[in-house]
C-alpha positions in Angstrom: -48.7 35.1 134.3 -45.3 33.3 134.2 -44.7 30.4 137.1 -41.1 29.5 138.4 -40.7 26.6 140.4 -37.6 26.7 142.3 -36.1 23.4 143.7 -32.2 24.0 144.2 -31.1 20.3 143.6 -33.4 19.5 140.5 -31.2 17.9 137.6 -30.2 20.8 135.3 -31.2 18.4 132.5 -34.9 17.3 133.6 -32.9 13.8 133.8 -32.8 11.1 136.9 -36.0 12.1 138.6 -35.7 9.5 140.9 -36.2 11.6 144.2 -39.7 12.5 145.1 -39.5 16.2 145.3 -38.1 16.5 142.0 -40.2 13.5 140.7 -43.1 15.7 141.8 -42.1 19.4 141.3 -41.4 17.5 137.4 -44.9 16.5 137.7 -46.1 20.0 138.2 -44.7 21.7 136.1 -45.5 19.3 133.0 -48.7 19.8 134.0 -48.7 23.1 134.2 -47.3 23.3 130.7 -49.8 21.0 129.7 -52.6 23.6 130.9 -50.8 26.7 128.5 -49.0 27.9 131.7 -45.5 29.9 130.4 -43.6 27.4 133.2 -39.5 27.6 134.4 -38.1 25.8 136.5 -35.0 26.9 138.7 -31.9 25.2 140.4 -28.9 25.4 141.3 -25.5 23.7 140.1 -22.2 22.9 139.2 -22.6 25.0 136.2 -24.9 27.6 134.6 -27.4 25.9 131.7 -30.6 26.2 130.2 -32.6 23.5 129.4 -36.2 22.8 127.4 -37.8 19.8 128.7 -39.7 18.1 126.3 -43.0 18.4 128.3 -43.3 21.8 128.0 -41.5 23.5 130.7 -38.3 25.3 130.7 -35.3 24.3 133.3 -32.7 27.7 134.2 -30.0 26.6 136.7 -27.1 28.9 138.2 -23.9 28.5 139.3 -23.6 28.0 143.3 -20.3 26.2 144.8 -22.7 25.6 147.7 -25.4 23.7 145.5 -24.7 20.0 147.4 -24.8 21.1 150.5 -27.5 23.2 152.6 -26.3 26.8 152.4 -28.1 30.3 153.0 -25.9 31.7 149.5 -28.4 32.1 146.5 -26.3 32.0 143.3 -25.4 35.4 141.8 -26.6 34.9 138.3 -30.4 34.1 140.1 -30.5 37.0 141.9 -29.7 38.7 138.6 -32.8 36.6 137.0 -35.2 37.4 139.8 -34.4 41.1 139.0 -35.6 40.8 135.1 -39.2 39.2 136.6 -41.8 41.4 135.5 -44.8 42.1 138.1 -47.2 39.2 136.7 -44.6 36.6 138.0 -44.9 33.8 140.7 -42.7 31.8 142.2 -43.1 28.2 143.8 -40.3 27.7 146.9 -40.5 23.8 147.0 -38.8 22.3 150.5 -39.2 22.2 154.4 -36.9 23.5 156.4 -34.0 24.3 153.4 -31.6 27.3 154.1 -31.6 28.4 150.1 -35.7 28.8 150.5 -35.7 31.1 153.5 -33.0 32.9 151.5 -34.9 33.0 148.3 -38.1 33.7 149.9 -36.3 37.2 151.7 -35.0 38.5 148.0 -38.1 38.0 146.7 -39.8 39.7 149.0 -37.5 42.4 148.9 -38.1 42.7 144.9 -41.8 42.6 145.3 -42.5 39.3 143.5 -45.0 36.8 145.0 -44.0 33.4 146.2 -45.9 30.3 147.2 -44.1 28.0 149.8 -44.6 24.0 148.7 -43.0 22.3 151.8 -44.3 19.2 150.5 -44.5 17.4 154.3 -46.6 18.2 156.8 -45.4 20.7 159.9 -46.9 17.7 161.8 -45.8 18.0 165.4 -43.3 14.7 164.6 -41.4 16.9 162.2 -40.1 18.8 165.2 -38.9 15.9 167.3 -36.1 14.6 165.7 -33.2 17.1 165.8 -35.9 19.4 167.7 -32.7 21.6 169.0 -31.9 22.6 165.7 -36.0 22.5 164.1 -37.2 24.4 166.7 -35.0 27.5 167.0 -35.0 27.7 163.0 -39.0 27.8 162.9 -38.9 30.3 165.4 -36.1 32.8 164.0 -37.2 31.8 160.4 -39.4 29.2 158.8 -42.7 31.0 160.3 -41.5 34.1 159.0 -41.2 32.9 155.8 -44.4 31.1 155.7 -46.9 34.1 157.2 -45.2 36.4 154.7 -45.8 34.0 151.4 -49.0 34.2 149.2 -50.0 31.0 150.0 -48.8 27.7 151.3 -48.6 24.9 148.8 -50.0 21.3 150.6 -50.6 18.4 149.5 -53.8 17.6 151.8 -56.3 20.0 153.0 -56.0 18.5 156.3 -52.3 19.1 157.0 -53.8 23.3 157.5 -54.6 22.0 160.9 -50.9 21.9 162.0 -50.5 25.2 160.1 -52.7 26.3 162.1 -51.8 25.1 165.4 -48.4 26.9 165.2 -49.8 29.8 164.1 -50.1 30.3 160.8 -52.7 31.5 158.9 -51.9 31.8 155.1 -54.1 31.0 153.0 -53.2 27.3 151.5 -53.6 25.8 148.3 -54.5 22.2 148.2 -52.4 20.6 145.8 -52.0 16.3 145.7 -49.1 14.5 143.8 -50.0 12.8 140.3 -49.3 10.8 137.4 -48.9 10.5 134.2 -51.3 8.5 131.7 -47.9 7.4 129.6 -47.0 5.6 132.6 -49.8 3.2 133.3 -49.4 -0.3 132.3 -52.7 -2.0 131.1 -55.3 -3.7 133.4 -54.9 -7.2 132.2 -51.1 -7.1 132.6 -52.0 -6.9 136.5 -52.1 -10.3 138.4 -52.7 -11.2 142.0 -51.8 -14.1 143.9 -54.8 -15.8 145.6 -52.3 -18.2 147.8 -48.8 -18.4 149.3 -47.6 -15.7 151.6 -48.3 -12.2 152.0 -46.1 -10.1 150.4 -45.9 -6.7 152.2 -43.9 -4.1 150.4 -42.0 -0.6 151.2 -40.7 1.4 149.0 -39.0 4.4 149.2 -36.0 5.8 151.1 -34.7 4.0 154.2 -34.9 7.0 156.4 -36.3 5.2 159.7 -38.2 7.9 161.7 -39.8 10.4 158.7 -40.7 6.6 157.1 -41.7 4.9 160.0 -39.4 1.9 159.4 -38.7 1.0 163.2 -42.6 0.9 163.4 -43.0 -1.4 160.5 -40.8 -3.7 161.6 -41.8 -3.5 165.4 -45.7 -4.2 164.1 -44.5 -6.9 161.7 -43.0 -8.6 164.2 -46.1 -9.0 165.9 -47.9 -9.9 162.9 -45.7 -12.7 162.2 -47.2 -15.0 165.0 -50.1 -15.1 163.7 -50.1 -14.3 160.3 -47.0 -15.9 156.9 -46.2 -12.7 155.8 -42.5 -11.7 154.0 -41.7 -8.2 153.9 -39.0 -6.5 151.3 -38.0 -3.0 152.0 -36.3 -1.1 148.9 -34.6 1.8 148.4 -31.5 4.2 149.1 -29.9 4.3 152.1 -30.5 7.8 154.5 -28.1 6.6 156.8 -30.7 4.2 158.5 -30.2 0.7 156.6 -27.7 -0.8 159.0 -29.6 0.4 162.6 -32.9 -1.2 160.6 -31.0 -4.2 159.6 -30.2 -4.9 163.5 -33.2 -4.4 164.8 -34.5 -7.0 162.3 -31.8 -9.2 163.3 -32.8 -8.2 167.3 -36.6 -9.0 166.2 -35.9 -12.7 165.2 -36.7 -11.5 161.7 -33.9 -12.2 159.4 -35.8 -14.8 157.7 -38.8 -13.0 156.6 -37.3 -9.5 155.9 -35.3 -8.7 152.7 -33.8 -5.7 152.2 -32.9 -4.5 148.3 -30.8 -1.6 146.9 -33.1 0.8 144.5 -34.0 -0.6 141.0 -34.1 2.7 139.0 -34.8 0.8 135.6 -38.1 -0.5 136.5 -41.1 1.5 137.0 -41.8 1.7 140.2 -45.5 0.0 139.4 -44.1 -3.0 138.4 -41.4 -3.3 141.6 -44.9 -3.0 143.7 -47.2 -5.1 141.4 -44.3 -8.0 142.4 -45.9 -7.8 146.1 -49.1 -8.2 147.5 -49.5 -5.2 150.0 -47.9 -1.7 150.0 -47.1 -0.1 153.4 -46.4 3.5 153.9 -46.3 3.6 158.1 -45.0 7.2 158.1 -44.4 9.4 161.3 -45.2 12.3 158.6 -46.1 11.9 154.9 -47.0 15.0 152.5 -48.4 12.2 150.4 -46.3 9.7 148.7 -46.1 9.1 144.9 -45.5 5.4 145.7 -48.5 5.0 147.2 -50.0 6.3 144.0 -48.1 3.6 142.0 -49.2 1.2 144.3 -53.0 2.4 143.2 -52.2 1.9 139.4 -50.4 -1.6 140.3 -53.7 -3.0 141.5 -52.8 -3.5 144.5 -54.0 -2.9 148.4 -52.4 -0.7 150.4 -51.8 0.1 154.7 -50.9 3.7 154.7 -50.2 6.0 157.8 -53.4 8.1 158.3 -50.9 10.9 158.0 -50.3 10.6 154.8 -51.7 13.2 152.6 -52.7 10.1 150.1 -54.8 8.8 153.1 -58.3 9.9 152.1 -57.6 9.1 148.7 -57.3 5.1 150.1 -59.8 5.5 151.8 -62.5 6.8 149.4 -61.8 4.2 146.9 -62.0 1.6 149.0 -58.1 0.7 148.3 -56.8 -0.4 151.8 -56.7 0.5 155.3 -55.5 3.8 157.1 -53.4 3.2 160.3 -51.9 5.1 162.8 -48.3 5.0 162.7 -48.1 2.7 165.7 -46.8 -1.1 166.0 -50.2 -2.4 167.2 -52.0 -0.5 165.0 -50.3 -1.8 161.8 -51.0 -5.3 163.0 -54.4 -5.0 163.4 -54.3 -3.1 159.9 -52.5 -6.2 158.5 -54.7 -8.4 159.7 -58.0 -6.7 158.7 -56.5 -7.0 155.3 -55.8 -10.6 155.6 -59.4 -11.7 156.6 -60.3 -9.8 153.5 -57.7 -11.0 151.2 -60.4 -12.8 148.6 -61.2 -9.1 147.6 -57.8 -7.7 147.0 -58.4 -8.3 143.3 -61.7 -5.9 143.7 -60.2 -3.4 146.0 -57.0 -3.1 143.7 -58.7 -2.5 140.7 -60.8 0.4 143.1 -58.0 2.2 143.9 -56.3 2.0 140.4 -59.5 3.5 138.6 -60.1 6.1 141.3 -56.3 7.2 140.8 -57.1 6.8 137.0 -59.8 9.3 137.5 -58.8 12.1 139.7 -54.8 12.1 140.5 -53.3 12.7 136.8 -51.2 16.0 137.3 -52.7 17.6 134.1 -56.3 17.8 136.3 -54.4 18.8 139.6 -52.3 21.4 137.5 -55.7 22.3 136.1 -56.7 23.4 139.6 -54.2 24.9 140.7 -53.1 27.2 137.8 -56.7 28.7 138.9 -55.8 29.0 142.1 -52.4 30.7 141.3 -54.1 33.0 138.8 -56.4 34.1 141.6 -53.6 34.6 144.2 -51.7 37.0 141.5 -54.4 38.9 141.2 -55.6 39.8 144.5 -51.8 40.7 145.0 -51.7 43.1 142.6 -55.1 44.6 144.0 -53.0 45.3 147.2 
């Protein structure tokens, strides 16, 4: 069997994974590798390449003059690729909602190879209410298609088939969480935690206000703030949503205990967490969140969005609290944590050994290479 992974924007050069598709669609397909799996991965450029990545997976990208921008055109040269796959191939469609998947998923549907759509969020119904007059008519005229027609869908939590589900769609899905890699974890007694001070919550991730949950954050912090010394820093690129967030800290009274940072892409993201006390995730949707899993390896306690594919994970090692993604719900999360704050040092060190344990990508790949072994071979049964 021979697995592509096809993620149009993926750096022709395995470099910069800063992004968390690519960050995780890396993750993979390393694994993958790791497993024995014959693994390529394929994008979309400025220029044609090829490219061996030193953990064991190849990287094919093709020329396309639409490649920055969302575009039904499929480069040329793929096409002409997709026509050399032999009958034993499978092909991994990784994004939600992406013009160059629906394209990709039609030609190889039309060639009679077998794809697996990763969407990598949730079809949760707050996926469809921002920019619903443009969602809505696409699911309708094509993502659905697309997905009922696929092998399987790739998700990242079993309990995301529920909104499958809901809207109709009954693929069979693969459940597939984000990882790690062993290389990356720092050692145990490196980690510290602060018994005194102020809180320190902490977001990381991209400032995109209503996928993240931003306004939320800052709406519940605000309320938290009577009560409670907290500080909260929010990192990471701007979506187009920094200066709207900045206001409404302004608006909130909040300037004083908000800090806002550009992206720090040469530390690990562990260490940028292990700097704070708390990690929030308070996501409207959330496939999972690789953050959140650096949060688990920094030791530290965590409020995530019960969402969140990463949510039962928290919750089964004892890690943090699950909230709904609601203002007065993350307060009383915040504060649950606070009256338990002498055993941050015991729940850290929970969630960092059960991530240690059962979220390193070579186990998920493990699982899922069996799972896309089984998939080819019922197909070509049919």
């Amino acid at each position: 069997m021979k697995l592509y992974l096809y993620l149009k924007h993926f750096p022709p050069e395995g470099d910069n994974l800063n992004e968390g598709t690519t960050k995780a669609v890396h993750g993979l397909a390393s694994g993958l590798a790791s497993c024995g799996a014959d693994v390529t991965i394929l994008c979309e450029g400025i220029a044609s390449s090829s490219f061996q990545a030193q953990s064991g997976y190849k990287i094919e990208c093709f020329t396309n003059d639409k490649h920055k921008h969302p575009s039904f055109k499929i480069a040329t040269d793929l096409k002409d690729y997709i026509n050399n796959l032999s009958r034993d191939s499978l092909v991994i469609l990784n994004g939600i909602f992406h013009r160059s998947v629906y394209s990709l998923s039609q030609f190889l549907r039309k060639k009679n190879i077998s794809y697996i759509v990763a969407p990598h969020d949730p079809y949760h119904p707050s996926i469809f209410q921002k920019n619903a007059y443009l969602k809505l008519p696409y699911w309708y005229l094509l993502e659905q298609r697309m997905l009922k027609q696929a092998q399987a869908v790739q998700i990242l939590d079993i309990r995301h088939a529920q909104w499958l589900r809901n809207l109709g769609i009954h693929t069979p899905v693969i459940a597939t969480p984000n990882g790690f890699f062993p290389d990356d974890v720092y050692p145990e007694s490196t980690i510290k935690w602060e018994q005194n001070g102020k809180q320190k919550l902490f977001f990381l991730g991209r400032l995109d206000s209503y996928n993240k949950g931003l306004d939320i954050l800052l709406d519940g912090f605000a309320e938290t703030v009577k009560v409670a010394d907290f500080q909260l820093t929010i990192q990471g690129p701007d979506w187009g949503d920094k200066k709207a967030l900045q206001e409404q800290t302004n608006k909130l009274g909040l300037s004083e205990r908000v800090t806002f940072l550009e992206p720090d892409y040469n530390q690990s993201p562990s260490l940028l967490i292990a700097k704070h006390d708390i990690f929030c995730i308070p996501s409207r949707f959330e496939g999972f969140s690789l953050a959140a899993i650096e949060a688990m390896l920094a030791g530290r306690v965590l409020l995530i969005s019960d969402v969140a594919g990463i949510a039962p994970h928290v919750e089964a090692s004892g890690c943090g609290i699950v909230v709904k993604p609601e203002p007065s719900s993350l307060k009383a999360g915040l504060m649950e944590l606070l009256e338990r704050r002498t055993h941050w040092q015991e729940m850290g060190l929970k969630g960092r050994r059960y991530a240690l344990e059962y979220l390193r990508w070579d186990a998920i790949a493990s699982k899922a290479l069996q799972e896309y072994e089984h998939l080819l071979l019922t197909s070509n049964r049919s």
